[in-house]
VEXDREN-2710 file (C-alpha; in Angstrom, 1 decimal):
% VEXDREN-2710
k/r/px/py/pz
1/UNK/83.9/123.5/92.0
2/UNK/86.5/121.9/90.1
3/UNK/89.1/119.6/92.4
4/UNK/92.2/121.3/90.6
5/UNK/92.1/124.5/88.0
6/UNK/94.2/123.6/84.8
7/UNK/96.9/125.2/85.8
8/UNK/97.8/123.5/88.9
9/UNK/96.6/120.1/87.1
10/UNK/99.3/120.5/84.1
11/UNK/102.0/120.8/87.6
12/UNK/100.7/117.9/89.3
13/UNK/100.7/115.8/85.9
14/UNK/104.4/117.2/85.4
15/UNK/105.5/116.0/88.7
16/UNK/103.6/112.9/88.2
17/UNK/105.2/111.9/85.4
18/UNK/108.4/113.6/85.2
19/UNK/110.8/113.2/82.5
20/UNK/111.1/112.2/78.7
21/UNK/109.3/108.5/78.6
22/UNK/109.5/106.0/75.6
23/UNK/106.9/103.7/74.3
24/UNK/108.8/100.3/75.0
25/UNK/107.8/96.7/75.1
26/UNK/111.0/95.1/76.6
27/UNK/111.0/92.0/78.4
28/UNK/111.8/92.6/82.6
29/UNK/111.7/90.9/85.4
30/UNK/110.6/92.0/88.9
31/UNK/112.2/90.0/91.7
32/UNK/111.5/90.1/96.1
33/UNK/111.9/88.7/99.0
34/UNK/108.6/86.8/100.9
35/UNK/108.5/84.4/103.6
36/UNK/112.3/84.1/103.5
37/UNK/112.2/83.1/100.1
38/UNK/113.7/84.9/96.6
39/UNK/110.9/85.5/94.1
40/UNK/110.8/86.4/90.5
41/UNK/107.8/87.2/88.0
42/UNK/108.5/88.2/84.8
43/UNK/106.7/90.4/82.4
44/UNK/107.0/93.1/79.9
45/UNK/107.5/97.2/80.0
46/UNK/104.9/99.3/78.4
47/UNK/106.8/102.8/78.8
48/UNK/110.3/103.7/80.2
49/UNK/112.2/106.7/81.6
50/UNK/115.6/106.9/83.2
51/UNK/113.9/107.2/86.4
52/UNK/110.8/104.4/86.3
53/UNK/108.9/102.6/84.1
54/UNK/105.2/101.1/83.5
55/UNK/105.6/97.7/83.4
56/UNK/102.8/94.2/82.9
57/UNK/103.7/91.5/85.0
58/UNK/101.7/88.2/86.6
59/UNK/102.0/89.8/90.4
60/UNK/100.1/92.2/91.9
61/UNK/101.8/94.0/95.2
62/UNK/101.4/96.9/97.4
63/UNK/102.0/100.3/96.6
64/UNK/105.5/100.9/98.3
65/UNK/106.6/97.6/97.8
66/UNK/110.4/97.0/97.1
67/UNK/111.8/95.4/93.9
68/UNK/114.5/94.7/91.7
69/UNK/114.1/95.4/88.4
70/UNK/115.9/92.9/86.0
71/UNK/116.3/94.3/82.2
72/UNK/116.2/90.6/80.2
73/UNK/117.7/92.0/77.3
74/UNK/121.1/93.0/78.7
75/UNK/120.8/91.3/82.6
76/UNK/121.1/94.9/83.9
77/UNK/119.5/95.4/87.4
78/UNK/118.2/98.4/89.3
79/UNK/116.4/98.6/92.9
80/UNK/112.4/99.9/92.0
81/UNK/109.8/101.0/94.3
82/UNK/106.4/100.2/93.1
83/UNK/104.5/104.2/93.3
84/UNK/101.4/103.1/91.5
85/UNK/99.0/99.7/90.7
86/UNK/96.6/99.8/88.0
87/UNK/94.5/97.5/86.7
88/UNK/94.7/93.7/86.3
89/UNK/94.4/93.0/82.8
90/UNK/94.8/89.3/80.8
91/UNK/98.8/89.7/81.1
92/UNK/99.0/90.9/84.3
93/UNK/99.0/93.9/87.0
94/UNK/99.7/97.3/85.9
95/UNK/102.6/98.5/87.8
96/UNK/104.2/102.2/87.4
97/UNK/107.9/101.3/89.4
98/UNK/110.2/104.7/90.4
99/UNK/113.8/103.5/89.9
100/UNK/116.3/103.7/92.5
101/UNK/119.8/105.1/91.7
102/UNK/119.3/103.5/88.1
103/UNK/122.8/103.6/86.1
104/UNK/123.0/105.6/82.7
105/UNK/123.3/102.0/81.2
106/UNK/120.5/100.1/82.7
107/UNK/118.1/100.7/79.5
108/UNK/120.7/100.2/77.4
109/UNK/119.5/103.3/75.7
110/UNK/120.5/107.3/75.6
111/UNK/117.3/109.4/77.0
END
């Protein structure tokens, strides 16, 4: 018996991955607090939406784990939450990161 019939699949994937996303390879930053101490890795976006993005960078963390999100191509910064880990590849973790209150200029681009 199948875990999910196609059409409840299709509305999970929907919910999953809400929104219109955009093949991107921007350079970011993802900053945090540990041990009393400011933090900073940066890396690179593979996709991004208005509302989150996939991005590669050098750290790993927990799912639920809360960042800033520094665009390096216009200094923008947003609050993230990190909602999913993938893999670690060569370049870094996989990390799909759900904005929080991002402004219409954060991107720098119209969606």
């Amino acid at each position: 018996m199948p875990l999910l019939d196609n059409e409840n699949f299709d509305l999970h994937m929907k919910h999953i991955r809400a929104g219109v996303r955009l093949n991107s390879r921007a350079p970011i930053a993802v900053e945090w607090v540990e041990g009393g101490s400011n933090l900073r890795a940066e890396g690179y976006t593979v996709d991004i939406s208005p509302s989150g993005c996939l991005v590669v960078v050098p750290q790993g963390f927990a799912v639920g784990q809360k960042l800033t999100l520094v665009n390096l191509t216009n200094s923008n910064t947003c609050n993230a939450t990190l909602v999913w880990r993938g893999h670690e590849g060569r370049t870094g973790w996989e990390l799909g990161l759900e904005l929080q209150e991002p402004s219409r200029e954060f991107w720098g681009l119209d969606f």
